[in-house]
Structure formats: C-alpha cells, structure tokens
N, C-alpha and C positions, 0 to 999 in steps of 0.2 A: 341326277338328271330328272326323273319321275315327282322328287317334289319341285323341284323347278317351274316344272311343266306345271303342273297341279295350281300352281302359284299361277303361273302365267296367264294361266288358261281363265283363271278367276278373274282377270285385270280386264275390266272392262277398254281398257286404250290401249292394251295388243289385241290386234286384230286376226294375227295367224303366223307361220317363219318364214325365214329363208334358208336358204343353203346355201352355204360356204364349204368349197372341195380347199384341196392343199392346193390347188393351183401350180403343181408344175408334172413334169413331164413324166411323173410315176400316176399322173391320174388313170382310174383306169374308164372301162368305154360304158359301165355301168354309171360311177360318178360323174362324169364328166361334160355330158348335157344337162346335169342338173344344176351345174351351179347358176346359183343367182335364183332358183327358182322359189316362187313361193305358192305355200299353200294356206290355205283357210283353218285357223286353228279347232273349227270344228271338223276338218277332216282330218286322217292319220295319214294320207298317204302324196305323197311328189307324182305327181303327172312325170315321168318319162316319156322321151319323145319315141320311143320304140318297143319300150318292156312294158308300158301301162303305168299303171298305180304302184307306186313302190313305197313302203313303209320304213320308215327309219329318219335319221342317220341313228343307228350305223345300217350302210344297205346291202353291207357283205362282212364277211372275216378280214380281221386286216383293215375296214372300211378307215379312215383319216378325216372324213366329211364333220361337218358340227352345223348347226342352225344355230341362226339368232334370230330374236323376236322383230317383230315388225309391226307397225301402225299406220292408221291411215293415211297418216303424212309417210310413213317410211317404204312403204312397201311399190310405190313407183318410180320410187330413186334406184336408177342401179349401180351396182357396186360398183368403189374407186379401185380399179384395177383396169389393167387392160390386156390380162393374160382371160385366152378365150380355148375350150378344150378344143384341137385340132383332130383329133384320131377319129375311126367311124364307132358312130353309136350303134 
C-alpha cells in the first residue's frame, strides 16, 4: 500500500483519494460518514463530520474501508452506489 501511495503521490494527474466503506449494514459510526469522502493527497488525513482529521484507511481495528485515487475530473463525480450510511456519526 505505502509504495502504491509513494507512486501515486508522484503522478502529477492524481490529485488526492477517496473513500470507499464496505457499504452495508456492519459499517460502523466511525466509517460511515466517510464514505465517498475525499482528501487532498497532500494531506494525510479525511475530514470527519464529528471526530476531525482522521488518518487512514484503515481508521480502526477491523477497519474494511480502502481509498482509490482521484483526479481532477474524478474527484467531483460521486460514487455509483446508492447505499448512504444511516446510523448516528
């Protein structure tokens, strides 16, 4: 994962990630406002809507979340899904 990144991070036409949760009903209340989120790949850390800056995936023990890369064109497209986490953040 860390040379991935290292790669990534060198490509001038990714811009930064997103997050991608497992999307169903074991999400927990830490993942689960994050999906879809992205961050700038000069920062390390996901804007949570309640915990702050959170560093990862992974953002806990157990965590199931993963990131894919994002570009200028991609990073305002939101994902084809239309499972949304319900539980409280």
């Amino acid at each position: 994962m860390k040379g991935n990144r290292s790669v990534n991070d060198a490509n001038p036409v990714i811009t930064g990630y997103q997050v991608l949760t497992a999307a169903d009903e074991k999400v927990c209340p830490t993942c689960g406002p994050l999906q879809g989120v992205f961050r700038d790949k000069a920062s390390r850390t996901y804007q949570h809507p309640t915990m702050g800056g959170l560093a990862g995936p992974p953002f806990h023990v157990s965590c199931r979340c993963d990131e894919i890369e994002a570009t200028s064109q991609t990073q305002g497209i939101a994902l084809n899904s239309s499972w949304q986490y319900e539980g409280a953040a």
